[in-house]
C-alpha positions as CSV (number, residue, x, y, z in Angstrom):
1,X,-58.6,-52.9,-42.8
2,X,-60.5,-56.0,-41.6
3,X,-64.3,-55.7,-42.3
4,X,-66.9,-55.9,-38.8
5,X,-68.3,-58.9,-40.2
6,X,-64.0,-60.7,-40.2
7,X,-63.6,-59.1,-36.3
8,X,-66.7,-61.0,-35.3
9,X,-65.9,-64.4,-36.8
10,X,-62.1,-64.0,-35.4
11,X,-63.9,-63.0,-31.9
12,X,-66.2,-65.8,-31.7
13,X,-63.4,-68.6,-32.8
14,X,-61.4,-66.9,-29.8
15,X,-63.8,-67.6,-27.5
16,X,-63.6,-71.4,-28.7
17,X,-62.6,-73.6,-25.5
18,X,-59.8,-76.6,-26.9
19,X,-63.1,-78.9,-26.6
20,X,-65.4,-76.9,-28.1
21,X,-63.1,-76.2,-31.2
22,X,-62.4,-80.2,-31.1
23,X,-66.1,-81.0,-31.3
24,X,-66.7,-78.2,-33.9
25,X,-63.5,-79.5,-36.2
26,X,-65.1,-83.2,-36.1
27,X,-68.7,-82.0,-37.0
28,X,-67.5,-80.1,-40.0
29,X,-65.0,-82.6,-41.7
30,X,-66.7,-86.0,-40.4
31,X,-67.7,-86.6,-43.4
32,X,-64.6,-86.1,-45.5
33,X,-62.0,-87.3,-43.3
34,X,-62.1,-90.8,-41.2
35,X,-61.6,-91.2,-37.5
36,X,-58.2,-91.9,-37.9
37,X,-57.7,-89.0,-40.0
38,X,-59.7,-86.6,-37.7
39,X,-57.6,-87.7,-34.9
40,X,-54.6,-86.8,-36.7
41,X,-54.8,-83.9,-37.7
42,X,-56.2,-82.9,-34.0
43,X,-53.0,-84.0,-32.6
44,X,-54.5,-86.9,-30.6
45,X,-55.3,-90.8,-30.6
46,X,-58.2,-92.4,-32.2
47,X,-58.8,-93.7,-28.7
48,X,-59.5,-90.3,-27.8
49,X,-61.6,-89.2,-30.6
């Protein structure tokens, strides 16, 4: 059984519009991953990064 703590984290990534969860993927691995990288693995053009 899933701990309250899991169902929270899993409820607020839900609630995650495509845009916010963009924005939220490049501030957490901007500085591991380059822009061309980034864009990528997000499924869309550097362009549009």
């Amino acid at each position: 059984m899933a701990s309250t703590n899991d169902d929270a984290t899993t409820a607020d990534e839900d609630d995650l519009s495509l845009e916010d969860y963009f924005q939220h993927f490049v501030l957490e691995h901007q500085d591991q991953m380059s822009e061309t990288e980034l864009a990528q693995k997000l499924g869309i053009s550097r362009k549009n990064l």
